[in-house]
N, C-alpha and C positions, 0 to 999 in steps of 0.2 A: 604735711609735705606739699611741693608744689603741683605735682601731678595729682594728686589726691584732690585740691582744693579747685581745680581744673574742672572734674568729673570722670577724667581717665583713669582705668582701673577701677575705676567703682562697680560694683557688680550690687544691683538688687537682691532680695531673697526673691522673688519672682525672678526675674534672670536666672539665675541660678538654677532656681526648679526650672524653664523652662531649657535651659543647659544642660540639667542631668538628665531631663526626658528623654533630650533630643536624642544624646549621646545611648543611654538604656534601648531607644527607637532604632538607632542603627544598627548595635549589637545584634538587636533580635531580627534584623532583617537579615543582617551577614551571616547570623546563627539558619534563619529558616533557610535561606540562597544554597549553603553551603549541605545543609542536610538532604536538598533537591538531587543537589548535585554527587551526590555520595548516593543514593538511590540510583539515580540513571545508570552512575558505573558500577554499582552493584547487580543490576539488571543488564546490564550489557556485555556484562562480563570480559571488556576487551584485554587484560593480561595473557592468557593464554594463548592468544592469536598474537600480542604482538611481539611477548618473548618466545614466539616458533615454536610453542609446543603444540598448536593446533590450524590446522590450515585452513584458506580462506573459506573454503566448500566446508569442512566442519564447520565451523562459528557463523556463516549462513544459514547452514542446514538447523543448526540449535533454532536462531531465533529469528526466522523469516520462515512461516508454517510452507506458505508456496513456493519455495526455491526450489524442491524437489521436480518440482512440474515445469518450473523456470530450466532447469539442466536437463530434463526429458525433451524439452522445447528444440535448447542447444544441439540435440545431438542427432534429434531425428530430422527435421526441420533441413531441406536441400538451401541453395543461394537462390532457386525462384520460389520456394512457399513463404505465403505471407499468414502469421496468425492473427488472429481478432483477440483481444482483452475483453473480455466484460466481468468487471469486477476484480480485476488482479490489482488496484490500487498503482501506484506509481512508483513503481520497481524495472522500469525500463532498463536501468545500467546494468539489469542484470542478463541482458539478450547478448543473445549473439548472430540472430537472425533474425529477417524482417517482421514487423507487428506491428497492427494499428489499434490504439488507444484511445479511448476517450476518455481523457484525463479528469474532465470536470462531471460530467453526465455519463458516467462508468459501462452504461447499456445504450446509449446512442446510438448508433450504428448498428446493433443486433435487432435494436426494438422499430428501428427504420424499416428493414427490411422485411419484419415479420409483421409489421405496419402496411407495406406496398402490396404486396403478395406473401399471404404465409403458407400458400400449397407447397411443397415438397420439391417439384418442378421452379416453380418462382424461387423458392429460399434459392435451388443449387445456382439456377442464374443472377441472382442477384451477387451470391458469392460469387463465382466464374468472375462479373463483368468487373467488382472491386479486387480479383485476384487471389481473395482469400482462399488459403487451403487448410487451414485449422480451427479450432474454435479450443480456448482457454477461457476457465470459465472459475468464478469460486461457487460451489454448488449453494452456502446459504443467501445469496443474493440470488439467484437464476431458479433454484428447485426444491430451495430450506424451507422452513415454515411462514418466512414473510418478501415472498421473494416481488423485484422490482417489475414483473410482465405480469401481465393481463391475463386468468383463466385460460384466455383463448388461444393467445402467445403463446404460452407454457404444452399448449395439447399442438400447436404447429411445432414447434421447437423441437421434444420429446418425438415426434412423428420422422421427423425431416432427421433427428442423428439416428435412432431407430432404423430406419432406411435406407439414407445415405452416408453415415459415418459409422467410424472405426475407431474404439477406445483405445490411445493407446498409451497413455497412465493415466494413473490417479491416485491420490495420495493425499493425506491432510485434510480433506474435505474440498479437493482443487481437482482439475479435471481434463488432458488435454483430447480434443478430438481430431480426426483425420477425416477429411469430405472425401466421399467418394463423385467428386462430380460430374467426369464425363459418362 
């Protein structure tokens, strides 16, 4: 035929193998993609929340361990208290009251402070002057077994809520506090 004698439509047996590879290669990529993806929604469980049989505070509360302390946060927490994050990850949407975060370096601004002055007096003024009146905490970063402060940190910290704070939940391994400053 003329197209044959061309070279169009000619396929090699290499071609070919390297045709059915390709085609078997994608398969199993669409195959592993789609098994990812059937995991996550099996983990996330989002049916129940989204045909209304479960509310949004349920299906938070399942699979966000800190949201309990994130709605402790919501409810006690006036419009002038600001809390501190150290170690709550990046769950910000979930506020409803002022907080500062250190989103990339999670203990920043805790480890500043107890860096400047870690007396007792120092910590409450260093709160006071940045506002802060709470401290949210995830306990295995701050006081678990490999926690991000320094021995010496960790005995001002534990000293300073000891003496001038007030627990006022805790839940999940999370933790919020109340300064007593003035």
């Amino acid at each position: 035929s003329l197209i044959l004698a061309h070279g169009f439509g000619q396929m090699t047996a290499t071609g070919a193998l390297i045709k059915r590879l390709a085609l078997i290669l994608a398969a199993m990529v669409i195959a592993y993609n789609t098994s990812l993806i059937l995991a996550d929604w099996k983990n996330a469980e989002p049916l129940p929340y989204l045909l209304g049989r479960q509310t949004r505070e349920q299906y938070l509360a399942k699979h966000i361990p800190a949201f309990p302390i994130y709605q402790a946060m919501n409810r006690t927490l006036s419009d002038k208290d600001i809390a501190l994050f150290v170690y709550m990850r990046n769950l910000g949407y979930l506020c409803e009251k002022k907080f500062i975060s250190d989103s990339l370096f999670e203990a920043h601004t805790l480890k500043t402070i107890l860096t400047r002055d870690a007396s007792v007096e120092g910590i409450a003024r260093q709160m006071r002057q940045r506002g802060i009146t709470y401290l949210m905490f995830d306990n295995d970063f701050v006081f678990g077994n490999n926690p991000a402060f320094a021995p010496d940190q960790l005995n001002a910290l534990k000293h300073f809520l000891n003496s001038r704070a007030k627990l006022v939940e805790w839940k999940n391994g999370f933790y919020l506090f109340h300064f007593m400053l003035d």
